[in-house]
N, C-alpha and C positions, 0 to 999 in steps of 0.2 A: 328177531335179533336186530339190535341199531345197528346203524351205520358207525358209529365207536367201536362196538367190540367188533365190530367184521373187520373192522380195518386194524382193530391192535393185531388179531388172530393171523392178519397175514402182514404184519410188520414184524411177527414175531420168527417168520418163515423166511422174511430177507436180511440180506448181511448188509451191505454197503448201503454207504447213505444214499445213493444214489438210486437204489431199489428202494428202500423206505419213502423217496420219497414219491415215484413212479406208483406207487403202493396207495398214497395218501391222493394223489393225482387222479387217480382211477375210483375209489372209493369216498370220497366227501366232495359236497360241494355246496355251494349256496352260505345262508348264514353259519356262521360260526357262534357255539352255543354258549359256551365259557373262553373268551379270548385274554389277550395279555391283559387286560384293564380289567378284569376281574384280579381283585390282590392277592386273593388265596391263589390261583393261575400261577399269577406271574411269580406269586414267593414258590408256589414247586415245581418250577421250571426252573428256577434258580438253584434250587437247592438240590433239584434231582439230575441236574446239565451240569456238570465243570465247567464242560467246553464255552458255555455261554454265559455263565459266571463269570468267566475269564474273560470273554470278550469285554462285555459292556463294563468290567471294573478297568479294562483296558484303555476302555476309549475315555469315559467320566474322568478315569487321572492321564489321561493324556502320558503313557506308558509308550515309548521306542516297542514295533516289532521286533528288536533285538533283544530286548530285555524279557528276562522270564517273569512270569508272573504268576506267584504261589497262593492260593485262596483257604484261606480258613473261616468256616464261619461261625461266629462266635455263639449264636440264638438260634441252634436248629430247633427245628420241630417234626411231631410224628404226625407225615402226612398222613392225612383220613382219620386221624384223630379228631373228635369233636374237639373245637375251641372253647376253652373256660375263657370267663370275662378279663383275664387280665391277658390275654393273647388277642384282643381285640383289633389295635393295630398289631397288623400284620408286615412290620417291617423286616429286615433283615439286613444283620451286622456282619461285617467281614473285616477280619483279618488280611490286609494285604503283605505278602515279602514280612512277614513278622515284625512291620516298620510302620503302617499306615492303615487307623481305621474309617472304613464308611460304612454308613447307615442308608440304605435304600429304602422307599415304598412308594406305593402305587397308589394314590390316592386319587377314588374317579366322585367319592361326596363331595360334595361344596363345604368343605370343612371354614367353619368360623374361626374356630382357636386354630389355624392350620402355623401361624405366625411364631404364637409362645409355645405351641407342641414341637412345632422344628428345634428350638431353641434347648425345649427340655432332653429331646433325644440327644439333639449333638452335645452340650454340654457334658450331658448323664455319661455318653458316651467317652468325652475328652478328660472327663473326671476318673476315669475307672481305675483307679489305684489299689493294688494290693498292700498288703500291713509289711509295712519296713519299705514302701517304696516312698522316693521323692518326687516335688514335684518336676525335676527334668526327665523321670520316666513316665511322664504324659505324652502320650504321641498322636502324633498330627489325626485329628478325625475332622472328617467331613459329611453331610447330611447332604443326601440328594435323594429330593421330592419331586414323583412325575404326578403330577397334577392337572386335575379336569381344566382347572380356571386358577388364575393368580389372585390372590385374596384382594389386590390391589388393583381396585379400578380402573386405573389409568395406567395400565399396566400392559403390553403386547409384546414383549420380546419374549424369544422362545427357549432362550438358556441363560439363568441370571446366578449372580455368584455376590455373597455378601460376603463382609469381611468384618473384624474389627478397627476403624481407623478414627486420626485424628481427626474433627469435625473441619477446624478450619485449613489446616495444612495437607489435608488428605494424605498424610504418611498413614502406611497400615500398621495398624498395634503389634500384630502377629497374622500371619498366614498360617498358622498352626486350625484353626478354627474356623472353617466354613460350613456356611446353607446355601446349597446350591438346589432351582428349580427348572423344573421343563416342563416350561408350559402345552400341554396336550395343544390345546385349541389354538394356539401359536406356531405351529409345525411349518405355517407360509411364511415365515418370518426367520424361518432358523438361514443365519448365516454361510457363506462361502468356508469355513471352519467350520461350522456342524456339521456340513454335508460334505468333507473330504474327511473327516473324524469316521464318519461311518456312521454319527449320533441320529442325524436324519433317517436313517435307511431304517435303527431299531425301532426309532419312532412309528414310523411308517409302520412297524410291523405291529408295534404294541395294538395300534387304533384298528388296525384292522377288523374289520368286521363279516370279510366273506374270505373263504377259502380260498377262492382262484386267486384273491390280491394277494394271501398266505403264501400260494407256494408260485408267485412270481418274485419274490422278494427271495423264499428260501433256496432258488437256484443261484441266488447272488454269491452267496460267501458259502462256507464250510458252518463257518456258526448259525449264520442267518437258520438254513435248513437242521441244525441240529435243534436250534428252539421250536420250527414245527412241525420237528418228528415228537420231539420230548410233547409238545404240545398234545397232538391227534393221540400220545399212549398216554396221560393222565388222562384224560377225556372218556378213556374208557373203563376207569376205575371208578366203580359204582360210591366208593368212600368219597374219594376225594370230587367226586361232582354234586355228593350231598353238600358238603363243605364251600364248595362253587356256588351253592347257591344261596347256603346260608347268606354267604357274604354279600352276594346278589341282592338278598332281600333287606340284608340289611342295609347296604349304600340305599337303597329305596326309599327305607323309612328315614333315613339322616335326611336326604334331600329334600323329602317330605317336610321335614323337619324344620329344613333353612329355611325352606320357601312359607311355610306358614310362618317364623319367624324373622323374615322380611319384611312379609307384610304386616305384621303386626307392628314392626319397626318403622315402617312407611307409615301404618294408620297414627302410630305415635307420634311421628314427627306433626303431619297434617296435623294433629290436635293440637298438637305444642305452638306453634303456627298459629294458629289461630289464636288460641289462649291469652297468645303473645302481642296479634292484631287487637287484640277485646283491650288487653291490659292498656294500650298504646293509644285505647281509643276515648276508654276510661278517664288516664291522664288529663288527657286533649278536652275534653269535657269538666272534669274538675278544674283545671285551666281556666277554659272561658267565665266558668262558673265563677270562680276568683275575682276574675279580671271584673267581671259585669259588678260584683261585691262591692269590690274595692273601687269601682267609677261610682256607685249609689253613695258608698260613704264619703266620698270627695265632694259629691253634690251635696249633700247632708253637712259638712262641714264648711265649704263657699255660702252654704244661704247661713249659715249661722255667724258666721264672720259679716256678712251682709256684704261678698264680695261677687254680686250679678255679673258685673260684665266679664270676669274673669271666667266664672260657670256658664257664659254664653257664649264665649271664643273656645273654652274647653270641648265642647259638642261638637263645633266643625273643625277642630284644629287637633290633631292625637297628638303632633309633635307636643303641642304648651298642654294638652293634656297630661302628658307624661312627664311633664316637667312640677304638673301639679301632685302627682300620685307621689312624685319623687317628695317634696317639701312635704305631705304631711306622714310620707312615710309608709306608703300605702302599695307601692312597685314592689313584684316577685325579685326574689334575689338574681334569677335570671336576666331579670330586663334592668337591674339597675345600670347607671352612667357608670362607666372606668373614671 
């Protein structure tokens, strides 16, 4: 018997979180085999926790603990269910206060299209109108992507928020409409506002990769621990760890993926590059080749003119050389005089 089912078997014999987690304390330890940054994970912890639904849509909209906060989620799915291809991303939409939607995912591939995919979900999302509605029954959606790396190079901040605005006045179009990203491998960078938001701390938990950092985090809050109870009990459902791993093998092969098509992008470029050096070198050569042309026919036409001394200061002199190329017409349109 794993250490999963031993440990669901006697989480299912304690009541209070606080046993559960004394429970998980005592029986797991070392790496953690499916954690948050696994997408399927963290979509049925979501979906299978309120409590931590609530949380983290809490803290992403920057919600008062005074204010209630009602979750609906728009795209459930049947955990341990195999995924057909069109459940591939694995995001999940919610209904906030019947007022406000977001789009979560966990994305740990080095996604390419990661840019125009953010775009298509929140838009798809911001567009979702029923027949006979207008468009002032669009409501504000937002996309929040926790991702391995920021598609953008020069890129290190660890919570970034787009907007629609004007390019030169920087007025925003609308704030109805945001992509917002957390950068995983950015988490040293999140600011004095991420980390009294409580954004840092889930972070913290998502990356986690060994149980003891798990359940030092999950003594923190009431939620923190309620993500890795929920956590250590999917872990023990034989469905949904097949699913874990599907998804496992498949980030694999995407990365696989980029990184051969990097380099293949890298070896292109090098070619192009050079292609580019050949072409430039080509020129440079036909150039000369010209030039030398065009000084033979100048010689050719001073001895026919029977103009010697002019074709014997032309050899040591370029300037009145080039003053000779110019009369008979003979200078590249580059070197001609203004």
């Amino acid at each position: 018997m794993n250490n999963s089912v031993t440990t669901n078997m006697k989480l299912k014999k304690a009541f209070s979180l606080e046993e559960k987690l004394k429970v998980i304390e005592n029986t797991r330890s070392g790496i953690v085999e499916y954690g948050f940054t696994n997408d399927y994970m963290f979509r049925a912890v979501l979906q299978n926790s309120p409590v931590v639904l609530t949380e983290i849509v809490r803290i992403l909209l920057k919600i008062p603990r005074d204010k209630e906060v009602i979750c609906e989620i728009k795209n459930p799915i049947l955990l341990g269910k195999t995924l057909e291809s069109k459940d591939c991303i694995l995001d999940i939409r919610v209904l906030v206060n019947g007022e406000v939607q977001i789009n979560m995912e966990m994305q740990m591939s080095i996604a390419l299209d990661w840019v125009k995919r953010s775009m298509y979900y929140g838009f798809g999302m911001y567009l979702d109108l029923k027949s006979g509605q207008d468009y002032g029954d669009c409501r504000p959606s937002y996309h929040f992507g926790f991702v391995k790396k920021s598609p953008f190079m020069d890129d290190d901040r660890f919570f970034s928020t787009y907007l629609l605005r004007e390019l030169t006045t920087g007025r925003i179009y609308s704030g109805d409409f945001q992509i917002n990203m957390i950068n995983l491998s950015k988490i040293e960078n999140a600011t004095k506002e991420d980390r009294e938001s409580g954004l840092y701390e889930w972070v913290r938990l998502f990356i986690a990769t060994e149980w003891e950092e798990l359940m030092e985090l999950a003594r923190r809050t009431e939620a923190l621990g309620n993500a890795v109870v929920t956590l250590a009990e999917l872990s023990a459902d034989e469905k949904i760890r097949q699913q874990c791993d599907a998804r496992k093998k498949y980030e694999m092969d995407q990365n696989a993926l980029e990184k051969r098509f990097r380099k293949l992008t890298s070896e292109l470029e090098a070619k192009r590059s050079q292609l580019q050096e050949q072409e430039v070198q080509l020129q440079e050569q036909e150039i000369r080749l010209q030039d030398q042309a065009n000084q033979l026919q100048l010689s050719a036409f001073l001895v026919e003119a029977g103009r010697y001394e002019d074709l014997q200061r032309a050899v040591t002199d370029p300037d009145y050389q080039k003053i000779l190329l110019e009369e008979y017409g003979l200078v590249r349109d580059s070197e001609k005089r203004k």
